[in-house]
C-alpha positions as CSV (number, residue, x, y, z in Angstrom):
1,X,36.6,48.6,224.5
2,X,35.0,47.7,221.0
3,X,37.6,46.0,219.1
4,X,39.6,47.2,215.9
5,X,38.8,45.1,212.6
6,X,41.3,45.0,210.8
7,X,42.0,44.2,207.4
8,X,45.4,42.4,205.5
9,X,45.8,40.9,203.3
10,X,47.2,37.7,204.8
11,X,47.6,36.8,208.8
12,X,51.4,36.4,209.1
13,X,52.2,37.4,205.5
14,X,52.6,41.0,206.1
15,X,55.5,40.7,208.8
16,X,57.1,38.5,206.0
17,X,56.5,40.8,203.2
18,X,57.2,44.1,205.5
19,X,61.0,46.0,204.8
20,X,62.0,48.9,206.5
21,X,60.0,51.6,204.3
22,X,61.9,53.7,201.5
23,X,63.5,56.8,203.1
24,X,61.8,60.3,202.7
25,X,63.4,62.5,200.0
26,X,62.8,66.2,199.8
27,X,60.1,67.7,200.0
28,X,59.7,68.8,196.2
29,X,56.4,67.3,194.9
30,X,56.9,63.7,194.0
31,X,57.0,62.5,190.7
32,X,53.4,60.7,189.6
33,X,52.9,56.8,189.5
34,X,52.7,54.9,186.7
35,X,49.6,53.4,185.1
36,X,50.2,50.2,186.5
37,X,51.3,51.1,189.9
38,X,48.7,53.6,190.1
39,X,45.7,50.6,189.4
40,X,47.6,48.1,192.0
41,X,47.8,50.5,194.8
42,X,44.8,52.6,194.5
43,X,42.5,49.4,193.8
44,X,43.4,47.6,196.6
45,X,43.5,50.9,198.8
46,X,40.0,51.4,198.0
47,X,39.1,47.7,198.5
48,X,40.5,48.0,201.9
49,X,38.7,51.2,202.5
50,X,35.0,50.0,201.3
51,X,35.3,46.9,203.3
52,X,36.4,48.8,206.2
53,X,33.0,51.1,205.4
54,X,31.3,48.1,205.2
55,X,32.4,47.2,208.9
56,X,31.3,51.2,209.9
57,X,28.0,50.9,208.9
58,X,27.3,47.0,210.0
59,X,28.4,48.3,213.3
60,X,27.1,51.9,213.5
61,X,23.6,50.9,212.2
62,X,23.4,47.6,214.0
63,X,22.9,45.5,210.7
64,X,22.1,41.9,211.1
65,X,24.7,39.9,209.8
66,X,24.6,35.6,209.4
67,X,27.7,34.2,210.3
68,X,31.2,36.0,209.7
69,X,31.1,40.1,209.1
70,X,34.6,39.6,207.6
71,X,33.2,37.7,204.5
72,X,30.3,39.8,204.3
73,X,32.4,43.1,204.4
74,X,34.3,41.5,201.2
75,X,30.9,40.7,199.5
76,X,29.4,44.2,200.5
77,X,32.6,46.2,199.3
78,X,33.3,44.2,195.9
79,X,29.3,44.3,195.1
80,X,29.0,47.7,195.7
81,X,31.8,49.0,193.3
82,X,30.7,46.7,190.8
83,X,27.4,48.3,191.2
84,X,29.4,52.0,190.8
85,X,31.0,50.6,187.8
86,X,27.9,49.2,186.0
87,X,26.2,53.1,186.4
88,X,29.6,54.5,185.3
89,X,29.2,52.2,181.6
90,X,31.5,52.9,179.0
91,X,32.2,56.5,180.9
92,X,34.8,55.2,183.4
93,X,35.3,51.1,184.7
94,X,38.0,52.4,186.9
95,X,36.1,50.5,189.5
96,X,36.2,47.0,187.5
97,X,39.7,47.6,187.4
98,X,40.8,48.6,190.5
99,X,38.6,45.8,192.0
100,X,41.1,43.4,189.4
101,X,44.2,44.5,191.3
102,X,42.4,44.3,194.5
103,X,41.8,40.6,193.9
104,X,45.6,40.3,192.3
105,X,47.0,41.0,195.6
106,X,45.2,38.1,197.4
107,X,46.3,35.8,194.6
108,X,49.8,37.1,195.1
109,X,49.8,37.4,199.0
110,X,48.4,33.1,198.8
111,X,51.6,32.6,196.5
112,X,54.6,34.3,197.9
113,X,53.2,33.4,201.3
114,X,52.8,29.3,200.2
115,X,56.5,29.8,198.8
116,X,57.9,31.3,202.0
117,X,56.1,28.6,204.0
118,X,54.1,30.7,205.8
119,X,51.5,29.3,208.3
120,X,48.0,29.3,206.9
121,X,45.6,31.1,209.0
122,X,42.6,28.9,209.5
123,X,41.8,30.6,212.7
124,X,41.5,33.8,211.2
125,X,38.4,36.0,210.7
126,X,39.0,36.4,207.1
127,X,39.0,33.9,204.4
128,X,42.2,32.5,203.2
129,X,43.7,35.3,200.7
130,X,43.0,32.5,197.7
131,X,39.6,32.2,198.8
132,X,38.7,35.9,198.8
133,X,41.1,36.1,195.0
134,X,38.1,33.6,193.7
135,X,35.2,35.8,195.3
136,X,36.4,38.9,194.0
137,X,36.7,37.0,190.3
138,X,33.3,35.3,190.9
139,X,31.3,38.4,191.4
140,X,32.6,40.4,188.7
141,X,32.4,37.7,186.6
142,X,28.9,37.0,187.7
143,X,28.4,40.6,187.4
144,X,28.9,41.1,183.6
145,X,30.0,37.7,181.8
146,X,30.5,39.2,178.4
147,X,32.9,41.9,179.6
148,X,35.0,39.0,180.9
149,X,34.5,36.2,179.8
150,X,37.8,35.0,180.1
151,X,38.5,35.8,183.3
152,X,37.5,32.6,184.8
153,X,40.0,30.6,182.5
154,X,43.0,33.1,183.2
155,X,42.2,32.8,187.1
156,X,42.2,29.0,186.7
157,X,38.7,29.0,187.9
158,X,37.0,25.6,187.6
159,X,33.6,25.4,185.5
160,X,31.9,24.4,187.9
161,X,31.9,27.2,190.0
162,X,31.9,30.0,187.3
163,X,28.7,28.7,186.6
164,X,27.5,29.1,189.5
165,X,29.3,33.4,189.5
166,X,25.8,34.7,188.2
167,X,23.9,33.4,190.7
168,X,26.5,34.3,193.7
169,X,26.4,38.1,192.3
170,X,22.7,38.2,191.7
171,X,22.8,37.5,195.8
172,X,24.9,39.9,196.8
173,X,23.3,42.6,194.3
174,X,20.0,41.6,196.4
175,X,21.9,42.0,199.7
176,X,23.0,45.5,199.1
177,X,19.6,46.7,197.5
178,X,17.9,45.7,201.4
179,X,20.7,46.7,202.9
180,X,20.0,50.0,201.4
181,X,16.2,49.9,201.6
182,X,16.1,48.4,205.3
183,X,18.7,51.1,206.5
184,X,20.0,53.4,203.7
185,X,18.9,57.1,203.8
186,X,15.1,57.6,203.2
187,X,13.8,60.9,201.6
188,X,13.2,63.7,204.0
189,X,16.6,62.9,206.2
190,X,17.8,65.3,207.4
191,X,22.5,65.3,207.4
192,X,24.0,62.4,209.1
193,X,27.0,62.8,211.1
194,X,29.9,64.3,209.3
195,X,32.6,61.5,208.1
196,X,36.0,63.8,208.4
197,X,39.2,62.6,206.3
198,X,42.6,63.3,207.7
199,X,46.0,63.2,205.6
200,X,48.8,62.7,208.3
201,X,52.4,63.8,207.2
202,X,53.5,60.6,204.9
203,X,56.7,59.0,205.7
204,X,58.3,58.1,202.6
205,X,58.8,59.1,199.1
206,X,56.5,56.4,198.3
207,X,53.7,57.1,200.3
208,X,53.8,60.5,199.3
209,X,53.3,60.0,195.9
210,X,50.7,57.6,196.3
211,X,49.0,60.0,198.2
212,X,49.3,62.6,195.9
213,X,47.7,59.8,193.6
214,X,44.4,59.4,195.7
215,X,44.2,63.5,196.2
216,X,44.6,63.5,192.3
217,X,41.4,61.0,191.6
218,X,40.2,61.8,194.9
219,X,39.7,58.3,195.8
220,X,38.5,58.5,199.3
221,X,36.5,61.7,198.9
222,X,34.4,60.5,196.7
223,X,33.6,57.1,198.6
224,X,32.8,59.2,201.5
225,X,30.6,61.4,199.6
226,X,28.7,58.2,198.5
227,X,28.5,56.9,201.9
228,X,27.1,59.9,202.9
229,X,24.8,60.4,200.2
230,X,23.4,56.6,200.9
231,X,23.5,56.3,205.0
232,X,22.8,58.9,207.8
233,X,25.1,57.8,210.5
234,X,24.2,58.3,213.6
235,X,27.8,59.7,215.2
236,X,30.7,61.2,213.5
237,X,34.4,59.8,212.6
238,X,37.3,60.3,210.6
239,X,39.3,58.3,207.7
240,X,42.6,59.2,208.3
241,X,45.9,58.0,206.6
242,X,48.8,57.8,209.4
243,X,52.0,55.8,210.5
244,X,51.0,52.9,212.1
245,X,53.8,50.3,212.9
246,X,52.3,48.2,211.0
247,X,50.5,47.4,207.4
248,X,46.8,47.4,207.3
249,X,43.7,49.0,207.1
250,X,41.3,49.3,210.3
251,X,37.8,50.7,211.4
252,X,38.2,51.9,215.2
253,X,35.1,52.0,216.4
254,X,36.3,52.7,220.4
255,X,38.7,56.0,218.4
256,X,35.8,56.9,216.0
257,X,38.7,56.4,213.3
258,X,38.9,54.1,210.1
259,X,42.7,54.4,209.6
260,X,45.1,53.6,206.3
261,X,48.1,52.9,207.4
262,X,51.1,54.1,205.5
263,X,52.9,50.8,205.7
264,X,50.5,49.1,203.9
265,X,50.9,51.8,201.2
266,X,54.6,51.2,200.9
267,X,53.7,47.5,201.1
268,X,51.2,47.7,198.4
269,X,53.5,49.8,196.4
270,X,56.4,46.7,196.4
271,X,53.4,44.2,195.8
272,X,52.9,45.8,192.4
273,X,53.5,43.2,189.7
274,X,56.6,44.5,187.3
275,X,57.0,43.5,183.7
């Protein structure tokens, strides 16, 4: 059986950070989120979701990939909705922001977890949840310096490697652009496999309304219509949000299913920064 890859957004964080989710209320349609919460939870939720993409298509197209997928996941899903967000322009930089709170959360899973003592999770697949907070902030950065400029200073970035953030996105810009040429759709395909989403019944107040957030924007429709528009696959699956047991986000590859698990919604939602 292929394994799952899964994404979280520390190793052994999550069980501390995880409380027994918020109970179901009725089933009247939930009141909206707020701004802020609405940024947090959706940016990271569509992080999660590219990277896991990212994973799909490295595994369904049989993409060479030079040393670690996990990291290269990271740098194909930030890059790519930078990319979205410089064709958007003035129009819309939802994407430069959600990517912000997506990059937030790392920062806040490496502190909570250092002031819980947590164990650090060399072992792991994934960089350390610091390390990918200063990846994310290097390539947007890199990506458009006068938009911000400050960010490296309010990240505590040092100098010398936010001189180096141009460079490190100008990389993975070229990455993507071959990784599009070499395997992306090519004129005169005919339709790929179909990439089905599924809403399971959420089971909380909380994840309903975030839910009824994504619908709203429709978040992941329109990142599978991009990965269709950009990749014939060669078999079909399914994104599908569901009760898991446990917070994270995972491509299936032996189930043909990229899940979202609830818990990592309700997780998310407690994550957002208040005040």
């Amino acid at each position: 059986m292929a394994p799952a890859r899964a994404s979280s957004l520390t190793g052994g964080l999550l069980a501390l950070l995880l409380a027994p989710g918020l109970a179901a209320g009725a089933q009247a349609a939930p009141e909206p989120l707020d701004e802020r919460t609405a940024v947090f939870v959706l940016g990271n939720l569509q992080f999660l979701l590219v990277h896991e993409l990212a994973h799909l298509v490295i595994g369904e197209l049989e993409v060479p990939v030079l040393g670690p997928e996990e990291p290269a996941a990271d740098y194909i899903a930030a890059g790519a909705l930078i990319r979205a967000d410089r064709r958007a322009g003035n129009v819309d930089r939802r994407d430069g922001a959600y990517l912000l709170a997506a990059a937030d959360a790392q920062q806040l899973s490496w502190q909570r977890g250092s002031a819980r003592g947590a164990p650090v999770p060399y072992w792991d697949a994934h960089a350390l949840t610091i390390q990918r907070f200063f990846q994310i902030v290097c390539l947007l950065y890199g990506a458009d310096p006068v938009t911000y400029a400050d960010l490296p200073v309010r990240a505590g970035m040092p100098a010398t490697r936010a001189a180096g953030c141009a460079a490190e996105f100008a990389r993975a810009d070229r990455a993507i652009s071959w990784l599009l040429a070499t395997y992306g759709r090519r004129p005169g395909d005919g339709p790929g496999a179909v990439l089905d989403i599924r809403y399971e019944a959420p089971p909380t107040l909380t994840s309903r309304r975030v839910v009824a957030e994504m619908q709203r924007v429709g978040l992941i429709e329109t990142i599978v219509a991009r990965i269709g528009e950009r990749f014939r696959l060669p078999r079909p699956a399914t994104v599908v949000m569901r009760r898991c047991g446990q917070a994270e986000a995972a491509w299936q590859p032996a189930q043909r299913e990229l899940v979202l698990c609830y818990e990592l919604v309700d997780l998310l939602y407690r994550m957002t920064p208040r005040g």
